[in-house]
C-alpha positions in Angstrom: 105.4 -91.5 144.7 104.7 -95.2 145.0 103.9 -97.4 142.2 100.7 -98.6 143.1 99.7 -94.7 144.1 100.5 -93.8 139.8 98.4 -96.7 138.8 95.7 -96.4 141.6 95.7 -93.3 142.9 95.4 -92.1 146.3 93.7 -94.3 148.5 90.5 -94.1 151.1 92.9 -92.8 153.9 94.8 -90.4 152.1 91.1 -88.7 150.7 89.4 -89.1 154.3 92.5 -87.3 155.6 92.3 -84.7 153.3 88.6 -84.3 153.9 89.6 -83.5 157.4 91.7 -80.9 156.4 89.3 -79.2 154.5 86.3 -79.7 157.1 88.4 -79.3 160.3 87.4 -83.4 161.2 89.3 -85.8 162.7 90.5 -88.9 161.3 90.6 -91.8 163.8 92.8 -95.0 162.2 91.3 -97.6 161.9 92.5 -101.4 163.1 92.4 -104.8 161.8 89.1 -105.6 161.7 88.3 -101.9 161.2 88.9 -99.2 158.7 89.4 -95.8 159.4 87.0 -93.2 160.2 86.1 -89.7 160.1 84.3 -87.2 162.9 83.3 -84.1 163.2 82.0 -81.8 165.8 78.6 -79.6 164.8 77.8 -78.0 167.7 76.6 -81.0 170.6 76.4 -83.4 167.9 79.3 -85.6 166.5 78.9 -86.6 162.6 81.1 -90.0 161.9 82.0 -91.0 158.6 83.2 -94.7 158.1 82.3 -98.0 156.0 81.0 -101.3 156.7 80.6 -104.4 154.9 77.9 -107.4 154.4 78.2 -110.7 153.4 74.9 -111.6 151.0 74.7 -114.1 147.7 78.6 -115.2 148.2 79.9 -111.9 147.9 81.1 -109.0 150.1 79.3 -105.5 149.6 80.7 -102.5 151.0 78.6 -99.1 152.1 79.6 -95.6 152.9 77.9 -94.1 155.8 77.1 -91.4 157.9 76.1 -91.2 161.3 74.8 -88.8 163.8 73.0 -89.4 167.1 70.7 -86.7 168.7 68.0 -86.3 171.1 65.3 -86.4 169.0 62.4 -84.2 170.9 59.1 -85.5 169.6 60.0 -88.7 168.5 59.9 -87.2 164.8 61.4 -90.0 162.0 61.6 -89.6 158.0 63.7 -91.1 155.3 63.8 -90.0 151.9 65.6 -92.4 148.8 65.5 -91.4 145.1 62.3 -93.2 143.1 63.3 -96.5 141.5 61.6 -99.7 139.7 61.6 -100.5 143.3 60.8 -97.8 145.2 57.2 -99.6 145.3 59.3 -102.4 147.5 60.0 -100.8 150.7 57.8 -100.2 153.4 58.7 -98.2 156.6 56.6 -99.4 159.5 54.2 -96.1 161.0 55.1 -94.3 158.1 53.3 -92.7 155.0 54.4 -91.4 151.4 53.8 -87.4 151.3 54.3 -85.1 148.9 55.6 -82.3 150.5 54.7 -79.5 148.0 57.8 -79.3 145.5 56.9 -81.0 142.2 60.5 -81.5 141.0 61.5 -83.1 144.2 58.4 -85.0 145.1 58.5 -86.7 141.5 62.1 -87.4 142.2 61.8 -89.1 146.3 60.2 -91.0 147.9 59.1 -89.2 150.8 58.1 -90.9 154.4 57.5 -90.2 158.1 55.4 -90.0 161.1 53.9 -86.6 161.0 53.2 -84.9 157.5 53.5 -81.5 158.6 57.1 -82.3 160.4 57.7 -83.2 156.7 56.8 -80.5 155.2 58.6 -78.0 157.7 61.8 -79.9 157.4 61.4 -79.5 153.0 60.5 -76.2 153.1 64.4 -75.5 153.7 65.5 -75.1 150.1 68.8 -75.5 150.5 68.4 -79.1 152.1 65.5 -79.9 149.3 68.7 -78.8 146.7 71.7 -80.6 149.0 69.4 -84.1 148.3 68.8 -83.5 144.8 72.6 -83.0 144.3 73.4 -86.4 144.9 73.2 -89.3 142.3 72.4 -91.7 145.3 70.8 -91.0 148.8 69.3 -92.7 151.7 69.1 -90.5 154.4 66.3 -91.4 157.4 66.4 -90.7 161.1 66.8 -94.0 162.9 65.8 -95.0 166.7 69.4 -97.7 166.6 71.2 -99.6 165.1 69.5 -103.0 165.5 71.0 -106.0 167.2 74.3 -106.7 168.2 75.5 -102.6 167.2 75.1 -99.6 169.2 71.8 -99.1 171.3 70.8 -95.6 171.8 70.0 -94.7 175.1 65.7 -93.7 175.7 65.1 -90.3 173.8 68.3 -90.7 171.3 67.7 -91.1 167.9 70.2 -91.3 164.8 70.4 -89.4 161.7 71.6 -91.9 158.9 72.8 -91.7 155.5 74.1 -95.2 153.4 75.0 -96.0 149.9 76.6 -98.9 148.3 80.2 -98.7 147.6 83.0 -96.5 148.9 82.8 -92.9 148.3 86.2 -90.9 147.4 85.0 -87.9 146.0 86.4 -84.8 148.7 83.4 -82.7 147.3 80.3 -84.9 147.8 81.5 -85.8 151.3 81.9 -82.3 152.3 78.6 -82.0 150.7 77.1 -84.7 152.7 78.6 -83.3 156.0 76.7 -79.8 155.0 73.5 -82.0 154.6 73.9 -83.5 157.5 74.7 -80.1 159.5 71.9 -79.1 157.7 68.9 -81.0 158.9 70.5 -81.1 162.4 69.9 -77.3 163.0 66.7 -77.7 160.8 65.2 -80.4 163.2 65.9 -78.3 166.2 64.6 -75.4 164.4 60.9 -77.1 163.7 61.2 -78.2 167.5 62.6 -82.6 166.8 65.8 -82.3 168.2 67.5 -80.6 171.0 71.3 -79.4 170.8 72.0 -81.6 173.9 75.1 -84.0 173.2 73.2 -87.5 173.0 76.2 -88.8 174.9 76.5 -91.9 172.5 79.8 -93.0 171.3 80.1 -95.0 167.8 
């Protein structure tokens, strides 16, 4: 064992690649301007796992994400994000806060989308309600692309996306967030928002 492994531990790679193992992914190296990444097939869709970084205030911040395009059906969007001092901040165009009918979990999210009974269909499923309360941090929304300069979906395609600040190396909450993610997919298809079509984007 290398030196730097006693004193640091393993390091993103070597947990990704384990994560594979465990979930049956595949880890695709990364490059010189990129890091590695991690995908995985459910059903159609293909879930990627990887990290990107922004330059803001003189410093570089990193974020863990998640990624998965699908063709969204009805044109249905959400996100939900734990309540903060400034949850009152955001604002998602065309979309409202609703309470979806869970007191625990609406005093802990903020809840948005387009159509308020879409919402509530997709929280009835208690195990996603209880997936999203199990993390410390979340942001997880359905997206139409990536903005300017990064992928563009093609017309129908929307993305369901998950960020948080920092790198996460804990084996467990990714296989968690790859559950979530599974989750909702089948969920969204279920309340008639997504098809099982492969989107037929590449990221």
């Amino acid at each position: 064992m290398s030196i730097r492994r006693k004193l640091f531990g393993p390091n993103q790679d070597e947990i990704w690649k384990q994560l594979c193992n465990e979930i049956g992914a595949t880890f695709v190296e990364g490059g010189f301007w990129k890091g590695g990444k991690v995908q995985a097939q459910v059903k159609e869709w293909v879930v990627t796992l990887d990290t990107y970084t922004v330059h803001a205030n003189n410093a570089n911040i990193t974020y863990t994400r998640i990624r998965a395009p699908y063709v969204n059906k009805d044109g249905f969007r959400f996100t939900v994000y734990r309540k903060s001092i400034f949850s009152g901040i955001g604002k998602f165009f065309g979309m409202q806060d609703v309470e979806v009918g869970y007191p625990e979990f609406d005093e802990a999210f903020i809840i948005k989308g387009t159509d308020e009974s879409k919402l509530r269909s997709l929280f009835m499923n208690s195990k996603i309600r209880e997936m999203i309360q199990a993390q410390p941090t979340i942001q997880l929304e359905v997206k139409d692309d990536e903005g300017w300069f990064k992928t563009k979906f093609p017309e129908g395609v929307d993305e369901l996306y998950f960020q948080v600040r920092g790198v996460i190396q804990d084996v467990q909450r990714l296989k968690a967030l790859y559950e979530l993610f599974a989750e909702v997919l089948n969920h969204l298809c279920h309340i008639g928002s997504a098809y099982e079509n492969d989107p037929k984007v590449t990221l």
